[in-house]
N, C-alpha and C positions, 0 to 999 in steps of 0.2 A: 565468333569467338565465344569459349564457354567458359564459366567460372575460374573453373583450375585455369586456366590460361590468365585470366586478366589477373586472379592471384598470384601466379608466377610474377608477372610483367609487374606488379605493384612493389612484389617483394623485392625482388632480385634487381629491378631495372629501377624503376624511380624513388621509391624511396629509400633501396636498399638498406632495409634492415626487415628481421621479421616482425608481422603485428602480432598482437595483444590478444588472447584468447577472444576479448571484449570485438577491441576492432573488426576480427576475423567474423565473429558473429553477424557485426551490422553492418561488414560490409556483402557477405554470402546472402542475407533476408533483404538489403537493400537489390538487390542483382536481381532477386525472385520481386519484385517491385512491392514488400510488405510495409506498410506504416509501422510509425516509431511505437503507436498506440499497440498495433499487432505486435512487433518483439518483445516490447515491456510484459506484454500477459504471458507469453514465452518462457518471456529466460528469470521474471520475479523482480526485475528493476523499476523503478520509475519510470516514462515515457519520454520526461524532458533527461532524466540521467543518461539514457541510450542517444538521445536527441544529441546533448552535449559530447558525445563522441563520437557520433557521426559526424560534428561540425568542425570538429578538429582533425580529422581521418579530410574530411573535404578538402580542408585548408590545404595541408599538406601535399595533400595531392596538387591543387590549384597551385603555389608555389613551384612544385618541381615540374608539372606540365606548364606553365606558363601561362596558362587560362583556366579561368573558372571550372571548377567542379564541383556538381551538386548532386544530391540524390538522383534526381528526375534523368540531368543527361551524364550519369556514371559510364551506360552501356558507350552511348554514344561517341564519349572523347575517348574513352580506353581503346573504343575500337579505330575510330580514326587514330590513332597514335601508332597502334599495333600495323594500318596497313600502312601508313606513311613511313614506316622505321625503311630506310635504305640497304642498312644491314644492321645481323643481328653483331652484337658484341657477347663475349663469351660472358655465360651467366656465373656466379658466384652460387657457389650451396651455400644453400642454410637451412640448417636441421628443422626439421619440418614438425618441431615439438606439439604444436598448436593442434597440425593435424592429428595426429596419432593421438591424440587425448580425446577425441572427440570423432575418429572412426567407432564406427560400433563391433562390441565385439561380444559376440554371443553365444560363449558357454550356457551348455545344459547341462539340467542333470544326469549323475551318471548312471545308469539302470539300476544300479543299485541301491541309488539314493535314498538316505530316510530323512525326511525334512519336517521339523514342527510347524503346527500349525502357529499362520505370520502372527505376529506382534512382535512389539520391542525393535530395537534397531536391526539392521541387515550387518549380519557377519564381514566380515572386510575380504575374507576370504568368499562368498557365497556368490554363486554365479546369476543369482535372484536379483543381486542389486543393478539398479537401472538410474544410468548419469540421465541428467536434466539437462542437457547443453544452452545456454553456458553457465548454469548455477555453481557448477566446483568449479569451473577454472575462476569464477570472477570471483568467488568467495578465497580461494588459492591466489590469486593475484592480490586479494586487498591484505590479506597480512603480512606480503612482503612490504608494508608500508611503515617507517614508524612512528610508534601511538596510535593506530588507526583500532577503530573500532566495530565491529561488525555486530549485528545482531539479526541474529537467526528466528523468528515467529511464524506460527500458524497453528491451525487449530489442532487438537491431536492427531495423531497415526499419517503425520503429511509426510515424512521421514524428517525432522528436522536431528534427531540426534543421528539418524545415518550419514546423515551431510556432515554432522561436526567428526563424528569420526575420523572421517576421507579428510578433512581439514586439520585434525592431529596428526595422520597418519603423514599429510603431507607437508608438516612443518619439523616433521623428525627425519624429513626423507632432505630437508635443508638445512639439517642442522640444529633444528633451533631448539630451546629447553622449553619442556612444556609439562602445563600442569593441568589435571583435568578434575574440576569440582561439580560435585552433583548435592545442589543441597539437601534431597531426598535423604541424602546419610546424617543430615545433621539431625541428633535428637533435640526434644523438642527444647529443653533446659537453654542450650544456644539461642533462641529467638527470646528469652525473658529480658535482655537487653541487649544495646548494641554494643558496649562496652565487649560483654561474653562472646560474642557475635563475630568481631573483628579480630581478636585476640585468637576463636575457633579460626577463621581464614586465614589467619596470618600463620599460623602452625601448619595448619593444612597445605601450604603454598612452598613453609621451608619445610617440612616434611619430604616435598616432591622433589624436591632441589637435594636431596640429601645434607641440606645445613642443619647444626644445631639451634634448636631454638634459645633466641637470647630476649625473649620477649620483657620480663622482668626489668631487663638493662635497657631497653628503650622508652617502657611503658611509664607513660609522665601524666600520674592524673590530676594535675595542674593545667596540662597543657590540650588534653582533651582527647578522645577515646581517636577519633579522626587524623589527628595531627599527630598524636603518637603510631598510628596504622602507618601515616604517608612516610613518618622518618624510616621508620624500621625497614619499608621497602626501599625506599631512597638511599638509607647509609649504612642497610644491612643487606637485605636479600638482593636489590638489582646490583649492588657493588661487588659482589660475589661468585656474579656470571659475568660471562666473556660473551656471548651469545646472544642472539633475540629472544626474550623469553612469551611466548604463545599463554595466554590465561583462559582459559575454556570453562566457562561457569552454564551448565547446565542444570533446568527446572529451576529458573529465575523466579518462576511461578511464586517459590512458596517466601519469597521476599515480599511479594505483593500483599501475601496476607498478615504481615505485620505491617501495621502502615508507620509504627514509630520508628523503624530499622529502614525501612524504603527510602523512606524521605530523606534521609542520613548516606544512606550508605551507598543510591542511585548520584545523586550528585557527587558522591565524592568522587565515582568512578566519569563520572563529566568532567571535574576539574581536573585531575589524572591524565583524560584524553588531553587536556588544555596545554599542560605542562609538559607535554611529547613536542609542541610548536614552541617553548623558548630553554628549557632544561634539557641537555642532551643526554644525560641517564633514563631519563623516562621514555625516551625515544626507544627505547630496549623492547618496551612492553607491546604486546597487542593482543587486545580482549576481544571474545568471541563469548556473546552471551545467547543463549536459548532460550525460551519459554512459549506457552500455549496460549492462547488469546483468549482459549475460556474464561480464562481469568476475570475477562472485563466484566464480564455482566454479573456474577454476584457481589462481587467488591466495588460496584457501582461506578465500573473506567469507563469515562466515556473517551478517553484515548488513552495508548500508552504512553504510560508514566516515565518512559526513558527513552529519548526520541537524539540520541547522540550518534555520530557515526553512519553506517552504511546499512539500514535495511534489507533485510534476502524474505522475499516472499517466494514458497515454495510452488510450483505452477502443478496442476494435475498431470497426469501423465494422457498424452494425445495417440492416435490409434497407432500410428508406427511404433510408437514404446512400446504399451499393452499388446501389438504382434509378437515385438521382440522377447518381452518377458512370456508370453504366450509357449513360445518358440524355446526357451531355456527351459520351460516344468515339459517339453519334450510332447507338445502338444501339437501332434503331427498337423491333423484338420485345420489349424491358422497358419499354413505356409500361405505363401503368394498372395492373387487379388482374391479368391477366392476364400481363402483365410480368412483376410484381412476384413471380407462385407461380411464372414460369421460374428467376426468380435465387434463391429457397431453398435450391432444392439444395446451390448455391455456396455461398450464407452456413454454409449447415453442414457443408460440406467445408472450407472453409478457416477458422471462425469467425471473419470478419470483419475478418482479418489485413490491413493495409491497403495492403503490399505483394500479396499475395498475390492481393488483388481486382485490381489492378490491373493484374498480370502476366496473369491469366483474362483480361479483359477488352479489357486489351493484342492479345492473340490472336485472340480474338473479333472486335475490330475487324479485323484483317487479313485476316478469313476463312479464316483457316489452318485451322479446323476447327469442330467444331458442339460445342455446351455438352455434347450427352451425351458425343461423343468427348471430350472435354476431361477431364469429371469421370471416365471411365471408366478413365485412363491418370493420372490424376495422383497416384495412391498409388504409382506403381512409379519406378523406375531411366529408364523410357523416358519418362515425362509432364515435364508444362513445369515441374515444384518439383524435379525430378531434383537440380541443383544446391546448391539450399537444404535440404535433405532431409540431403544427404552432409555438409552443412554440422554440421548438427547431430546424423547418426551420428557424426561423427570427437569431439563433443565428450562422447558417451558411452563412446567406445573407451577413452578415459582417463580416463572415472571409474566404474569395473564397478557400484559402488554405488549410482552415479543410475542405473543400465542396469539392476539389480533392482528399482529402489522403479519405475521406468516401465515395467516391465515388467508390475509388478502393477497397475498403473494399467491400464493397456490392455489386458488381459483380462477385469477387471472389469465389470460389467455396471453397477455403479454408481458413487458415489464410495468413494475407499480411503482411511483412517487411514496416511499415512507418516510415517516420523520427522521431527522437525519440520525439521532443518536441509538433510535430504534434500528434504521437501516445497520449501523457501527455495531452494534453485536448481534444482532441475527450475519453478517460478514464475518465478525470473530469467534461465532461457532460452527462456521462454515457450509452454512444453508443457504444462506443466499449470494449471488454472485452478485456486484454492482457493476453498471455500466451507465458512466454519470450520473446521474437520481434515480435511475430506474434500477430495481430490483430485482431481481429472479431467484427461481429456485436450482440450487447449483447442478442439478441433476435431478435425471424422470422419478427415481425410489425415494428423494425427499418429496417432492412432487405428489407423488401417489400415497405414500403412508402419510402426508401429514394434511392432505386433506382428508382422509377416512378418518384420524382421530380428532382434528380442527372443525371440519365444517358438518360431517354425521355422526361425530360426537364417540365415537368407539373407542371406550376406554378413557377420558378424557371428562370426566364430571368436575369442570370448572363454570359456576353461575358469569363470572365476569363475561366469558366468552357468548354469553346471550344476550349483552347489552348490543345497542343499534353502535354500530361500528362507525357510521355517518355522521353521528352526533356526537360522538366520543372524537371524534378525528376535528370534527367543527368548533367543539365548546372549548377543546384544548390547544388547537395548534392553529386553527384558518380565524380570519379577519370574514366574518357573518357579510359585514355589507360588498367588500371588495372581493372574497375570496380567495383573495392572497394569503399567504403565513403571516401569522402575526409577529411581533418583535420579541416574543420567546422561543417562537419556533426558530426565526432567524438567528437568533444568538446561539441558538441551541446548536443549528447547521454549524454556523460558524466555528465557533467553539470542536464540535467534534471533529471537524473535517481539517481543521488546523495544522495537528500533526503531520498527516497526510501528504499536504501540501507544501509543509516544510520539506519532506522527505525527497519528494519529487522536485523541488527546486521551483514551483511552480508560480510562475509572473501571473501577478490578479490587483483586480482593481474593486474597489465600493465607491459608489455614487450613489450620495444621500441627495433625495430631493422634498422641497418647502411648498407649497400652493402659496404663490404671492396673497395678501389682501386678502383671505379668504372669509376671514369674518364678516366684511363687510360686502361680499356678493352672495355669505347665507341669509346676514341679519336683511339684506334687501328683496331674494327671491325666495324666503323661506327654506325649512329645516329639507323637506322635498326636495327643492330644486339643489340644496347641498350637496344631497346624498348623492344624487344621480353625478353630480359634478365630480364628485368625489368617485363615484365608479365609471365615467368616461376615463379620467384621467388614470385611473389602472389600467384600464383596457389598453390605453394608447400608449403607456409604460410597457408593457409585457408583448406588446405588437411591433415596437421598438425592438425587444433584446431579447423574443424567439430564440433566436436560434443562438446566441452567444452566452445566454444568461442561467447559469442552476439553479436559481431561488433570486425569487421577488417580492418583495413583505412590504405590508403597511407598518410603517413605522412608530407611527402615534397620529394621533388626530389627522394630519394634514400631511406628512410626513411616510415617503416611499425609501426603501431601502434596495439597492440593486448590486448580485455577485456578482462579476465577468471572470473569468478562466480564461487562460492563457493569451491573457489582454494586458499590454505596456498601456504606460500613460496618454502617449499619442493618441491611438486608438478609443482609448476612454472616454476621452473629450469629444472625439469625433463621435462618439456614441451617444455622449450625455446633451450635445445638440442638436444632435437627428431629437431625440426625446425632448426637449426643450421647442423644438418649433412644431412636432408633431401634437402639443398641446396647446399650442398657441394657436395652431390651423384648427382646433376644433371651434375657434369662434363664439368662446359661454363670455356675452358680453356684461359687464356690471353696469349698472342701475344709477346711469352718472347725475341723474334726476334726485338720488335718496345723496350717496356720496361723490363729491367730485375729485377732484386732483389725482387720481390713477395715470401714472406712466402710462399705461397702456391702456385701450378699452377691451381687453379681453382678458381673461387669468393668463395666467403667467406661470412660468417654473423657476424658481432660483434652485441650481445646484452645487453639490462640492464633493469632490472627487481625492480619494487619495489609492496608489498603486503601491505595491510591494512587492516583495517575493520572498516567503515567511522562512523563517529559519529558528534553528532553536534558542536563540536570546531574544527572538520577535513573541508578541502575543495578537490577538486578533482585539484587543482593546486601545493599544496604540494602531490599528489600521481605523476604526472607526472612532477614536479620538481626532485623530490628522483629517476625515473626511467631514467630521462636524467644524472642524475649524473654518474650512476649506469656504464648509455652506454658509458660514455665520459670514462671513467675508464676502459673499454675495449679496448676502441682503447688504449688508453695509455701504457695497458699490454702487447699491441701486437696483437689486433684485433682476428676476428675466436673465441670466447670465449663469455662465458656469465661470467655476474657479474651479483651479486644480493647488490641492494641499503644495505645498515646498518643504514639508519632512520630508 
C-alpha cells in the first residue's frame, strides 16, 4: 500500500473529511518514517507543535479504526484495514485542495527573460519563487483563525517578505480587508514619541480601509495614547468592516530600535491578541508581524522581545528545491540524478541559504562562469558573496565576543558547547545552526571565509581576538574546580533559551541539589578532601543526566543546578533519585569521631524539583523560585530526599 492510497482511505473512508495542509504534511513524513525533530527543521515549526498534531491526527484515527494508532504502527494498521475491508463502498470526492498547493510546479524562464539581479522580495507573479511545503499553507491556515497572531523572523535575504506577500495575496483571495505597513516608510519624526507613533498607524490602517480619519474625535489625552489607539480601532475602524481584517506590519525591526515605543506598543499588540478570546470585534483582526533577527545582537536582545502568537521560522531550501529553482533559470545541466549530484556542492557551500542559491544561479544563468569557478572563489574578497560576507564581518568587528565563540565554531571539527546567549545571536545572524548545545557553522563559505579572517587574521585586526580563548571561557562562564557552568552562565542559558521553549511548547524540569552537612565533613577532612568531594559529586551529577540533561552548573558553594528537556515531572523524580543514590553509593564517609548525630554516615543529596512548560506569561524565575522552594522542603523533612515543587 503506498501513500496516496492510505491518503485516499484516511480521507474518503475513515475520517471522511479532508486534512489540514499541517496534518497532510506529518502524516506523508510520518509514512517516510522521519522524526517530529526532522519535520520541525522542515517546514519552521517547533518539534512538540508538529508533535501536537500528529497526536491528534493519531487519536482520530485510533477512534474511527477502533484500535490504537501511533506513528511507529501507521503503515501497519492502515494496511491491515485496507486488506481486511470485504468490500469497497463508493468513495465520496473531495477536492484535493491540499494537494494541488503543494504539487510542484515549475515554470521557467522564458528565453527571453530579463531578470534583475535577486534581492528584495520575489514578484508574486515570478516563476523564481520556490514554496517551502508547508510554510504557506500553515502560515495560510493560521490567519483563518480569529485574533491569531503570526510572526514571521529570520535573519536577512531568508524570503520572509516573500512569504508575507503569498499571505496578503491569500487573504484577499478570501476576502478579507487587508492592510500592509512597512515602517521603513515611516520618517524618522514618527518615533520622537509614541503618542505620534500611534496616531501615524492608526491613519495608516484607515487610510488602507478607505475610512475617514476621525482621529481628533477619539484621541483622549486624558485617557492615554494606548487606550485612545484600542478605542478608535474598536468603535471606529473594526466597526466599519464586515470582513476579517489581515494587519501585515513589516521591518518590525526598526520598533526595536526605539525601546520607549517597543515596550508600549509590543504589549499592546499582546493585549489586542488577548481580547480576540473574550470581545467578539477583535476577533476580526489578525496580525502578521515580520522582522530580521539581526536585530538582537546590537540592541543587546538576548530574545525576542515579542514572543505572542505562532512563530514561522524560514527553513533553507534542500537540494530538490535548489534542482527545481535550478531547473526554472533553465539550467539545462541540473535535470535528473545527474543534475542533482552537480548542485551538491552548492547546497553545502552555501546550506541552502535562499538568497545565496539564487545569486549562484543568478550567474550561472548568465554564463559568467562555470559552478567549479564559482564555488572555488566564493569563500574569498573576490567571489560573488564578497559583499554579504563583509556584511557580516562588520557585525563581528563590534562584537569581539561573537568573533571568539565563531571562531571556535569554525575550527572545530565538530559541533561546539557555546555560551548560551553567545550561541542566541551568532543563530540570529544566521551563522550558526544549533542542534541542542552544539553549534555549527550553517554552511562550508561561513566555514571557510571566517576562519581565514577569525583564526589567520586576514583583514580582521582585532587585539581581543588574541586573548587565550580557554581562560576567557573559564574566568567568565565555567566553575574552575568542577567545570560546570557557573550560576551566571546557567541563568544566562536560561534566560535566553526561555522564549524558545515557550514557543515550542516545551515540558522541562530544574532540579536544584544541596550537599547534606557539608560543613562539617570539610571542617573534619579538610579544605582538600572538600574539594575533591565536591568534584566527585559533579562527576556523578553529569553521569546521571548524560544523555537527558543541556546544562549542568554549580550553583553556589554546595549547590548543583540541573536542565532536563522534554522531561514531565514523573520522570524528574525518577531522575533526581537515580542522582541522589548515585552519591550516596560513592561512600565519602564523615568523621563521626569529630561530629556525631549524621542521619546518615555518608554525604547525602537533599533535592527540589519543579517542572513547567514556559509560556508567554511564564518566566524562568518563577521555575527556579518553585524548585528552591521544593529544596528548602527537603532539608526541613530531613534532608537525603527529593521533593517535587506543587506550583
Amino acid at each position: 500500500m503506498d501513500l496516496d492510497e492510505a491518503l485516499e482511505l484516511i480521507e474518503q473512508i475513515l475520517l471522511s473529511r479532508q486534512l489540514s495542509s499541517t496534518e497532510r504534511f506529518v502524516l506523508r513524513q510520518s509514512w517516510h518514517g522521519r522524526t517530529y525533530d526532522e519535520m520541525a527543521r522542515d517546514c519552521g515549526y517547533g518539534s512538540v507543535y508538529i508533535k501536537e498534531i500528529g497526536s491528534q491526527l493519531w487519536h482520530s484515527l485510533s477512534q474511527s479504526l477502533g484500535e490504537r494508532v501511533t506513528k511507529k504502527n501507521l503503515h501497519l494498521v492502515i494496511g491491515d484495514y485496507q486488506q481486511n475491508r470485504s468490500s469497497r463502498a463508493p468513495v465520496r470526492s473531495i477536492p484535493n485542495v491540499a494537494s494541488k498547493e503543494t504539487t510542484p510546479n515549475r515554470p521557467s524562464l522564458p528565453a527571453s527573460a530579463k531578470i534583475n539581479f535577486p534581492g528584495g522580495a520575489v514578484p508574486l507573479n515570478s516563476p523564481l519563487y520556490i514554496r517551502r511545503p508547508p510554510v504557506e499553507e500553515l502560515a495560510c491556515d493560521g490567519i483563518a483563525h480569529p485574533g491569531y497572531v503570526i510572526r514571521i523572523r529570520a535573519p536577512k535575504q531568508m524570503g520572509k517578505s516573500s512569504l508575507l506577500s503569498r499571505v496578503i495575496t491569500h487573504a484577499k483571495a478570501q476576502a478579507y480587508e487587508t492592510v500592509y505597513i512597512d515602517l521603513r516608510e515611516a520618517d524618522g519624526i514618527v518615533f520622537t514619541s509614541f503618542d505620534r507613533f500611534l496616531r501615524w498607524f492608526c491613519a495608516n490602517v484607515g487610510r488602507q480601509l478607505n475610512l475617514n480619519s476621525r482621529l481628533d474625535e477619539y484621541w483622549d489625552e486624558d485617557m492615554g495614547s494606548k487606550v485612545s489607539c484600542k478605542i478608535y480601532f474598536e468603535n471606529y475602524l473594526l466597526e466599519q468592516i464586515h470582513r476579517p481584517l489581515l494587519l501585515a506590519i513589516n521591518e518590525v525591526d526598526r520598533i526595536f530600535e526605539h525601546p520607549d515605543i517597543a515596550q508600549d506598543f509590543l504589549p499592546m499588540l499582546r493585549f489586542w491578541h488577548e481580547q480576540a478570546k473574550q470581545v467578539e470585534i477583535w476577533q476580526k483582526l489578525r496580525l502578521v508581524l515580520v522582522h530580521s533577527t539581526e536585530i538582537y545582537v546590537p540592541l543587546k536582545l538576548n530574545q525576542s522581545p515579542f514572543n505572542v502568537g505562532l512563530s514561522i521560522r524560514l527553513p533553507p531550501f534542500t537540494l530538490e528545491q535548489v534542482q527545481d529553482l535550478a531547473q526554472r533559470y533553465r539550467l539545462d545541466w541540473a535535470i535528473g540524478e545527474e543534475g542533482a549530484n552537480c548542485l551538491i556542492p552548492l547546497v553545502k557551500m552555501v546550506g541552502g541559504h535562499p538568497y545565496l542559491v539564487n545569486v549562484a544561479l543568478y550567474h550561472l544563468w548568465q554564463q559568467e562562469m562555470t559552478i567549479d569557478d564559482l564555488l572555488g572563489s566564493a569563500p574569498t574578497q573576490a567571489g560573488i558573496y564578497g559583499h554579504h560576507l563583509r556584511t557580516l564581518l562588520g557585525w563581528l568587528r563590534d562584537e569581539p565576543n561573537l568573533a571568539l565563540a565563531l571562531k571556535r565554531v569554525v575550527v572545530a571539527e565538530g559541533g561546539v558547547n557555546l555560551e548560551a546567549i553567545a550561541a542566541y545571536k551568532l543563530e540570529s545572524l544566521g551563522l550558526v545552526q544549533l542542534d541542542g548545545n552544539q553549534a555549527k557553522p550553517s554552511c562550508e563559505l561561513y566555514r571557510l571565509y571566517f576562519r581565514q579572517q577569525l583564526v589567520d587574521g586576514i583583514g580582521f585586526d582585532n587585539p581581543v581576538l588574541e586573548l587565550d580563548e580557554s581562560k576567557l571561557q573559564l574566568s567568565e562562564n565555567i566553575d574552575e574546580l568542577t567545570q560546570l557552568v557557573n550560576r551566571r552562565h546557567f541563568n544566562g542559558f536560561l534566560d535566553a533559551s526561555w522564549q524558545r521553549w515557550a514557543e515550542e511548547l516545551l515540558e522541562l524540569a530544574l532540579i536544584l541539589c544541596d550537599i547534606d552537612y557539608f560543613k562539617f565533613y570539610n571542617d573534619a577532612h579538610g579544605n582538600l578532601a572538600g574539594d575533591i568531594c565536591i568534584q566527585r559529586i559533579a562527576t556523578a551529577i553529569q553521569d546521571c543526566v548524560k544523555h537527558q540533561a543541556p546544562i549542568v552548573g554549580r550553583y553556589s558553594g554546595t549547590q548543583f543546578a540541573i536542565i532536563l528537556l522534554h522531561t514531565d515531572a514523573t520522570a524528574a523524580v525518577e531522575i533526581a533519585e537515580r542522582i541522589r543514590m548515585s552519591v550516596k553509593a560513592l561512600g565519602m564517609t564523615h568523621d563521626q569521631t569529630k561530629f556525631g548525630g549524621f542521619p546518615d554516615q555518608v554525604v547525602t543529596l537533599s533535592l527540589g524539583i519543579a517542572s513547567i512548560v514556559p509560556n508567554s506569561q511564564s518566566a524562568s524565575e518563577m521555575l527556579i523560585s518553585a524548585a528552591e522552594e521544593a529544596l528548602s522542603q527537603s532539608k526541613r523533612e530531613g534532608r537525603d530526599r527529593v521533593v517535587l515543587s506543587s506550583v
